[in-house]
C-alpha positions in Angstrom: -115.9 74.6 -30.7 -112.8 75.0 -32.8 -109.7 72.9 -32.0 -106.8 75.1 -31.1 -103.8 74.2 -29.7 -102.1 77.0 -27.2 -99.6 79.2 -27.9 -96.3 78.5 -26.8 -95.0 80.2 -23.7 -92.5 82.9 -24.0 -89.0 82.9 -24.2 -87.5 82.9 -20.9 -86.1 86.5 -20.2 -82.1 86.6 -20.3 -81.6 86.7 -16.3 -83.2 83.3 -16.7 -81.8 81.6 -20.4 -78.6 82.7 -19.7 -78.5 81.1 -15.9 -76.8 78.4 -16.4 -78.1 76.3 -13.0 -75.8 73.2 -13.4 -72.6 75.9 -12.6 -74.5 77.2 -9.6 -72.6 76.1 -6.1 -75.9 76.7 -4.2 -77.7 74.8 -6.6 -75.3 72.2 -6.4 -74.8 72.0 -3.1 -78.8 71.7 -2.7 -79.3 68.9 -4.9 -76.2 66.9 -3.1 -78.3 67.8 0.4 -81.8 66.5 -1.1 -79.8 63.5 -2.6 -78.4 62.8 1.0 -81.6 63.8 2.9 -83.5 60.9 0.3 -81.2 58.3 0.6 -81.1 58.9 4.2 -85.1 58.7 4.7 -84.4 55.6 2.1 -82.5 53.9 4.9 -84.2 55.2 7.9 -87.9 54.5 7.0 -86.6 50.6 6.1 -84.5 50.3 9.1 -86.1 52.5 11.5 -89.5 53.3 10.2 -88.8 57.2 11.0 -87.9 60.0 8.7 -83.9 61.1 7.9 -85.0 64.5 9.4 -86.8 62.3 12.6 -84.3 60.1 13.0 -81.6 63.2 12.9 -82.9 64.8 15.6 -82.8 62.2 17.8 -79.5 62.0 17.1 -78.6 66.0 17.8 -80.5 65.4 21.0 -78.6 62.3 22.0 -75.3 64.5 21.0 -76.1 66.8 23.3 -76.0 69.1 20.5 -79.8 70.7 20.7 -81.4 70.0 23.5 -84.0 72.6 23.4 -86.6 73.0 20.5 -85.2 76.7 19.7 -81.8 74.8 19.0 -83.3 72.6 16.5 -85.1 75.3 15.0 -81.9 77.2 14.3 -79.8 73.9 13.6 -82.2 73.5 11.0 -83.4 76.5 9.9 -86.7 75.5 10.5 -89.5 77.6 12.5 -90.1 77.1 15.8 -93.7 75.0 14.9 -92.7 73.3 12.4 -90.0 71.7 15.2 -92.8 71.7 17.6 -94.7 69.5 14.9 -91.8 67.0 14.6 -91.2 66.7 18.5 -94.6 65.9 19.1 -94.8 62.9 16.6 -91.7 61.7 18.4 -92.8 62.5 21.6 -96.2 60.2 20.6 -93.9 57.8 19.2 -91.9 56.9 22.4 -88.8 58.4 21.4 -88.4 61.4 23.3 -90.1 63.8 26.0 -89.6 66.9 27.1 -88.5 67.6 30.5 -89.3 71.0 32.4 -86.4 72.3 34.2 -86.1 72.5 37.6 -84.3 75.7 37.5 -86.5 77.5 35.5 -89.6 76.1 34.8 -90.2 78.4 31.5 -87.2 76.0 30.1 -88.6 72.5 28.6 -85.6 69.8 27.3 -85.5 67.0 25.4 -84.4 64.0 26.8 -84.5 60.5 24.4 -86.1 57.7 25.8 -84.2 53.9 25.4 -86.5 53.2 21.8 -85.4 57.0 21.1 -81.6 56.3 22.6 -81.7 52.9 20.8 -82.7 54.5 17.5 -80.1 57.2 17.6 -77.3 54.9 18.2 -77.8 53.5 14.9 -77.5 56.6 12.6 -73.7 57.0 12.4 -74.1 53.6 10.6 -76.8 54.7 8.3 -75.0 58.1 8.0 -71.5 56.6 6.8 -72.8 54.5 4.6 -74.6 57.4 2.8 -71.9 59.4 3.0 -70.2 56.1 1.8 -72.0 55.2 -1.5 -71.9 59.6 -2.4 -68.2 59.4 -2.1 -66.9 56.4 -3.5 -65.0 57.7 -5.9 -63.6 60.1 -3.9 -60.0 60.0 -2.4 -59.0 60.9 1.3 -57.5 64.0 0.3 -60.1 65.3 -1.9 -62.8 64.3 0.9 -61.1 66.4 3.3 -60.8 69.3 1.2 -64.3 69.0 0.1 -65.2 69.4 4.3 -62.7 72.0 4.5 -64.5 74.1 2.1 -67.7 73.5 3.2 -66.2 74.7 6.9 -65.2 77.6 5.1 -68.3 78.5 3.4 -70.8 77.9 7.3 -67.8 79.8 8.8 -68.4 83.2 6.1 -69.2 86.2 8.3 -72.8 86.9 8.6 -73.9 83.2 8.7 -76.4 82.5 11.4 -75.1 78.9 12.2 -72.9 78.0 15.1 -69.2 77.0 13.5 -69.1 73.6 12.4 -65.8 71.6 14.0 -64.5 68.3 13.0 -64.0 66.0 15.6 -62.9 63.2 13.6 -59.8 61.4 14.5 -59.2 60.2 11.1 -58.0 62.0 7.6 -60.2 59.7 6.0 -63.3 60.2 7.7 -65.7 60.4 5.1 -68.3 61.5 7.8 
């Protein structure tokens, strides 16, 4: 056996060399959302000993926001099994159940139980002081217009998400 050492791959094609990803918005506004989502889970699994994606869907469901898997699923873009996955490890957990309607029995909510209640009730703290550390050196005006534009871009015409609106009291509000 002769000791070779493989070629080198090929250049990247121009589409892809000339990309320049650190300009991208979506790429930047991904990276921001998995370094959220992490230090979130950081928080959550120390403090709570659930998931940043566990733990905020107790909180939607404590909202009132989504109250029925299908909600989630579009909230989050996530299929409809993948939800069903997450609900039933909370649901084992003794965080939530699911509640057949009386109305219409086809219709199953969510409804939090007091750990699940309990749990919730202490994400807007772990949230802010996310949101906290990622904008320190932010001012109040330029966190505002930062959530403006993000309003503006889940408001653009063909987006699948309900409108996002800001119910914070405060200028400030980092959250």
């Amino acid at each position: 056996m002769t000791d070779q050492t493989p070629a080198p791959p090929p250049p990247p094609p121009p589409e892809i060399s000339e990309y320049q990803l650190g300009e991208s918005v979506g790429y930047l506004i991904s990276r921001v959302k998995s370094t959220m989502s992490n230090m979130v889970t950081q928080r959550t699994m120390a403090e709570l000993g659930i998931t940043s994606t566990q733990a905020s869907i107790l909180f939607m469901v404590a909202s009132g926001k989504c109250l029925l898997a299908a909600e989630l699923a579009r909230e989050y873009g996530i299929d409809a099994s993948a939800v069903t996955r997450l609900i039933d490890r909370l649901e084992k957990r003794g965080l939530l159940t699911r509640v057949r309607s009386s109305e219409d029995r086809r219709v199953v909510r969510l409804a939090l139980t007091p750990e699940g209640q309990a749990l919730a009730a202490r994400m807007p703290a772990i949230f802010n002081g996310v949101l906290d550390k990622l904008l320190a050196g932010f001012t109040a005006e330029e966190t505002g217009f930062l959530k403006s534009m993000l309003r503006r871009i889940l408001l653009t015409p063909g987006d699948q998400a309900s409108p996002i609106r800001d119910t914070a009291t405060s200028p400030d509000s980092k959250s």
